[in-house]
C-alpha positions in Angstrom: -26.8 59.8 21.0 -26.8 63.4 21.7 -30.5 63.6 22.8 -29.1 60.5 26.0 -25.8 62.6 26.7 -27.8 65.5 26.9 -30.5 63.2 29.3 -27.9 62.0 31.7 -26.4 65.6 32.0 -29.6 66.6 33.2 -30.1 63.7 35.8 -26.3 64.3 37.0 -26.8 68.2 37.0 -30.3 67.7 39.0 -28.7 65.6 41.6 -25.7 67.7 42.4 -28.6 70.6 42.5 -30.5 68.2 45.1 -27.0 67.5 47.2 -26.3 71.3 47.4 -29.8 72.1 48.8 -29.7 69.3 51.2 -26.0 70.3 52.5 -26.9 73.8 52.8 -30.4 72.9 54.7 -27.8 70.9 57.0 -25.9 73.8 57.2 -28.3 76.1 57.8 -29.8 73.8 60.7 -26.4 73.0 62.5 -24.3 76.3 61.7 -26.7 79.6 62.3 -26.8 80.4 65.5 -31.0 80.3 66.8 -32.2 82.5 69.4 -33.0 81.6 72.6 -36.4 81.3 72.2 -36.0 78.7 69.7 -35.1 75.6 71.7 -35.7 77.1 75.6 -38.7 76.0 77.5 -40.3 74.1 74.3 -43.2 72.3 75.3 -42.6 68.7 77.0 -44.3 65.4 78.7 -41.0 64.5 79.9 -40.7 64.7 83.9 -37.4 65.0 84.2 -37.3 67.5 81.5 -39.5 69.6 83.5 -38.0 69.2 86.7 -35.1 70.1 85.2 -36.1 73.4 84.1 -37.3 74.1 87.4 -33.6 73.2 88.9 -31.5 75.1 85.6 -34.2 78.8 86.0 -33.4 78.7 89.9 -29.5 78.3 89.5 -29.6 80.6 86.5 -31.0 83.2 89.5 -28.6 82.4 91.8 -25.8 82.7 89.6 -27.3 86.7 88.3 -28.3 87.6 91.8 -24.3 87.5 93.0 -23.7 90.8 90.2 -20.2 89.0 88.6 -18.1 91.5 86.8 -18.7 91.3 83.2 -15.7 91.3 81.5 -14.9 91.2 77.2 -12.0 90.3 75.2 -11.3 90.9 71.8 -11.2 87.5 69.1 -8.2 86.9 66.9 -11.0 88.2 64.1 -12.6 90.4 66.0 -15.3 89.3 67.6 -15.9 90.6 71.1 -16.1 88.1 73.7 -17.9 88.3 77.1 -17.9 86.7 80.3 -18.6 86.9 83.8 -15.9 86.5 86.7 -16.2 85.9 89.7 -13.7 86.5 92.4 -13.7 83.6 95.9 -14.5 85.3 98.8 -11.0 84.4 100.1 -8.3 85.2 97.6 -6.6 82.4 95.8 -4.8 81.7 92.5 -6.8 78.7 91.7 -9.1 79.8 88.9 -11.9 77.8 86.8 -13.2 78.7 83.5 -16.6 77.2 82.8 -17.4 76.4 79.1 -20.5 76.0 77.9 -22.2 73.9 75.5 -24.3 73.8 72.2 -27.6 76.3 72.7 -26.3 77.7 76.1 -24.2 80.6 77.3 -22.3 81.3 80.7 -25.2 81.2 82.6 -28.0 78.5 81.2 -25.4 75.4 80.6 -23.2 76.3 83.8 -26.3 75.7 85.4 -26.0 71.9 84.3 -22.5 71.1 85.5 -20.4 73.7 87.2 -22.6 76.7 89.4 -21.7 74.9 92.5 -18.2 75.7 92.1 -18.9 79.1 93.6 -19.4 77.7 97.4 -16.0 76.2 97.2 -13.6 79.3 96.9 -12.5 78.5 92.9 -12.4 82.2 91.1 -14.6 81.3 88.2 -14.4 82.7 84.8 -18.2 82.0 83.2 -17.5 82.5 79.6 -20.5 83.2 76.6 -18.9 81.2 73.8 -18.7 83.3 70.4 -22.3 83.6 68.9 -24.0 82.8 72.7 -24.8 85.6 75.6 -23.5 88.7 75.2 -20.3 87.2 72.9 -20.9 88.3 69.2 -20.7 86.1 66.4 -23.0 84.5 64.1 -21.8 81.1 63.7 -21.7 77.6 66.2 -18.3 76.4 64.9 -18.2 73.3 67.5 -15.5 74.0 68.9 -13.2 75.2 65.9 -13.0 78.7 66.5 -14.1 79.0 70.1 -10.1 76.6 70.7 -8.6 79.0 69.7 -11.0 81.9 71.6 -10.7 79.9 74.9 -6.5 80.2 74.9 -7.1 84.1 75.0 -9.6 83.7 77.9 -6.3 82.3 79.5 -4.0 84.9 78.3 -6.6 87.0 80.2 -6.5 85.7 83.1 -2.6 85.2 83.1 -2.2 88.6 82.6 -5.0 90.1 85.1 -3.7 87.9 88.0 0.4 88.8 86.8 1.1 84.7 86.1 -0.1 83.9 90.1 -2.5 81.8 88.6 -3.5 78.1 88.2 -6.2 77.2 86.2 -8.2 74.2 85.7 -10.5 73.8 82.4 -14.5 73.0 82.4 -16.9 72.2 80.1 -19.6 70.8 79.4 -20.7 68.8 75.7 -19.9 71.4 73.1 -17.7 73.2 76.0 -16.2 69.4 76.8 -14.6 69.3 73.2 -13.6 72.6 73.0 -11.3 72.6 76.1 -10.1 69.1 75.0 -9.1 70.4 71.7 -6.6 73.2 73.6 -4.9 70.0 76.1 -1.8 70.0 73.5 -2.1 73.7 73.6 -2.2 75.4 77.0 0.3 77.3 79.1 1.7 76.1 81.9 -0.4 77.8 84.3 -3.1 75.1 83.1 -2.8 72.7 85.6 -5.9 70.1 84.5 -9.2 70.0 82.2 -12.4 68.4 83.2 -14.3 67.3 80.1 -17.9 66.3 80.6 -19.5 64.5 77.6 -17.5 66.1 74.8 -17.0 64.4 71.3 -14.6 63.4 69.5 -14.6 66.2 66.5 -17.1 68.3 65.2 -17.3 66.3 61.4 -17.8 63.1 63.7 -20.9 64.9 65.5 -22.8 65.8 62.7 -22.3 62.9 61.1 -24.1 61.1 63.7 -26.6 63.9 64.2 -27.7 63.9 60.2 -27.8 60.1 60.4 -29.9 60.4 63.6 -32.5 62.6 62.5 -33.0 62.4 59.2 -31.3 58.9 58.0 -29.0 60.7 55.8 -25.6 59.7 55.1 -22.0 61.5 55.1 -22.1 61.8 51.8 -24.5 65.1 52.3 -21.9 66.8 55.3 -19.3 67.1 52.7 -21.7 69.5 50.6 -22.7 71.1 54.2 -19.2 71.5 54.7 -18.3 73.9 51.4 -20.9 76.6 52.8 -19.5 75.9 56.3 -15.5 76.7 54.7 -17.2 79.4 52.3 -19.8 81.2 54.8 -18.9 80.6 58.4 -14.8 80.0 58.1 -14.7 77.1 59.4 -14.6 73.4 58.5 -16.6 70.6 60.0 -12.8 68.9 59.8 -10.5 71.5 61.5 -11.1 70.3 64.5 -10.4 66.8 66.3 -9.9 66.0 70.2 -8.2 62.9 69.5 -5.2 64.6 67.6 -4.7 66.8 70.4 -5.4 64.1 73.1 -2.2 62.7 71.6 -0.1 65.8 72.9 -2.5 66.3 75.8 -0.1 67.9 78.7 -2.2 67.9 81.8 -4.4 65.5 83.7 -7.6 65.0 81.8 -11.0 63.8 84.1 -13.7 62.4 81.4 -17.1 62.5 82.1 -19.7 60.6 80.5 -23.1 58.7 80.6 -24.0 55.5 79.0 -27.9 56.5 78.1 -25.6 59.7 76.3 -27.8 60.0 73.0 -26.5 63.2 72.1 -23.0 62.5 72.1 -23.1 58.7 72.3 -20.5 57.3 75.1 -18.4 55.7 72.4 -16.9 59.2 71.9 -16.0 59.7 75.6 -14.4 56.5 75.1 -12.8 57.2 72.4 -11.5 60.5 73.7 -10.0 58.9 77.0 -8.4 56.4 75.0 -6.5 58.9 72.5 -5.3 60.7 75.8 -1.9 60.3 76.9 -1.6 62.0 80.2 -2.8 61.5 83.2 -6.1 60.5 83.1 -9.6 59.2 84.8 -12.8 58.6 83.8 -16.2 58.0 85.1 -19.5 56.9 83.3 -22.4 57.4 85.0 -25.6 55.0 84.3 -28.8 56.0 83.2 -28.1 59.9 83.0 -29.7 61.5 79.8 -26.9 63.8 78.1 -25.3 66.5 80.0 -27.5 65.5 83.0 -25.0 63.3 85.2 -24.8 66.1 88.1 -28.6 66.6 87.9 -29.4 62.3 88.7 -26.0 62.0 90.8 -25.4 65.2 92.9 -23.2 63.9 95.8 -21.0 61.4 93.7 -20.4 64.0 91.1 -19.7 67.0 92.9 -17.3 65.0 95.5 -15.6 63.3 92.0 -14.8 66.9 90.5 -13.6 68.5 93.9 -11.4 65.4 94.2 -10.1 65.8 91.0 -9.5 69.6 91.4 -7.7 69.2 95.0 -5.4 66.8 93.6 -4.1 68.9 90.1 -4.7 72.8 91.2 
């Protein structure tokens, strides 16, 4: 008898061991910020990957040819942030901040969905999310964290323009759920968020992403999630568009693709559906993730500036 308890102790202890290594390998995949070099300019056969490139390294020029002031902020743990801003050429109170997504910073991602803003006299605030560009931080927390670092961007800009502000949200994927997760949040001077192919909550995403990759089931994100909570200060749960979608109080434009396989369109979906203000949305076809401006130029650009001239 005591030889078989001692047996299935064994078995139990290996396979909690095995479910600890495999949550912290998640972890350690999804959470750790890589460098650059990492995941930029990786080898490819796709075309439109490559032309791609081609179109994000010239707009990345353009953008660090205009010398924006570089501008930091402090986090509510310390962190300091950075950013670029960039004043119109003719003065206005109608201000964008650009948010970037997952493996980007102010420059790379804004390339993808909001650099064109600066021919259309918008001040733009280009932010590095925490752990990207010149914004310190180890950690990708989806979104989590960077909510609650994006509301004292605004404070910022409140207070540098004296309250003559209005403000409009963009982002971009990562970016996309992190200014959806502030719509219950903002200050009045927010006058309406563009959201272009967020998700629905950061638990949700790497659900699908683990299940994706490597065929693994939820059961292994809640052991990723205890060094998540115990290293990087954040859990995989804290954060959830759809809860604040339910207090959302501006106009909301949602952006998505249906050949999304990053963040599959059911989450778009799902995210305009939770929202209770005023709200559009627009699904592009055939557009790989976070590439609807790249295959649709005209119709995307003359959607957004619509959307902007009517809430700011």
């Amino acid at each position: 008898m005591v030889p078989a308890l001692i047996t299935i102790f064994s078995i139990l202890l290996f396979l909690v061991i095995v479910c600890f290594v495999i949550g912290f390998v998640i972890w350690y995949q999804a959470v750790p910020t890589k460098p650059v070099e990492s995941y930029r300019d990786k080898p490819t056969d796709d075309p439109l990957q490559k032309e791609y490139r081609i179109f994000a390294h010239e707009r990345v020029k353009e953008l660090q040819a205009m010398g924006m002031e570089e501008v930091t902020i402090r986090s509510h743990d310390g962190l300091k942030l950075h950013a670029y801003y960039r004043e119109a050429l003719n003065k206005t109170s109608k201000t964008i901040i650009s948010v970037h997504g997952y493996q980007g910073d102010a420059f790379w991602t804004s390339t993808q969905f909001s650099h064109w803003l600066v021919d259309f006299n918008y001040n733009i605030l280009f932010i590095d999310l925490r752990s990207y560009g010149k914004s310190e931080g180890k950690y990708t927390t989806y979104g989590t964290l960077d909510s609650k670092d994006l509301l004292q961007w605004i404070n910022y800009l409140i207070d540098r323009l004296d309250g003559e502000i209005e403000i409009a949200l963009f982002g971009i994927s990562m970016g996309g759920a992190t200014v959806l997760n502030v719509s219950d949040k903002v200050p009045s001077e927010v006058k309406c968020i563009i959201d272009d192919c967020g998700y629905t909550s950061s638990y949700e995403m790497l659900k699908y992403m683990i299940y994706k990759r490597y065929h693994l089931p939820e059961f292994f994100l809640l052991f990723s999630n205890v060094f998540s909570k115990a290293i990087s200060k954040f859990s995989f749960k804290d954060n959830d568009a759809r809860i604040s979608l339910k207090g959302s109080k501006v106009p909301i434009l949602f952006i998505h693709s249906d050949q999304d396989k990053l963040v599959p369109l059911y989450m778009g979906e799902e995210n305009y559906k939770a929202c209770t203000s005023e709200k559009e949305i627009k699904i592009f076809k055939g557009a790989p993730h976070a590439r609807s401006l790249f295959m649709y130029k005209e119709e995307y650009q003359r959607l957004v500036l619509d959307f902007l001239a009517k809430h700011l």
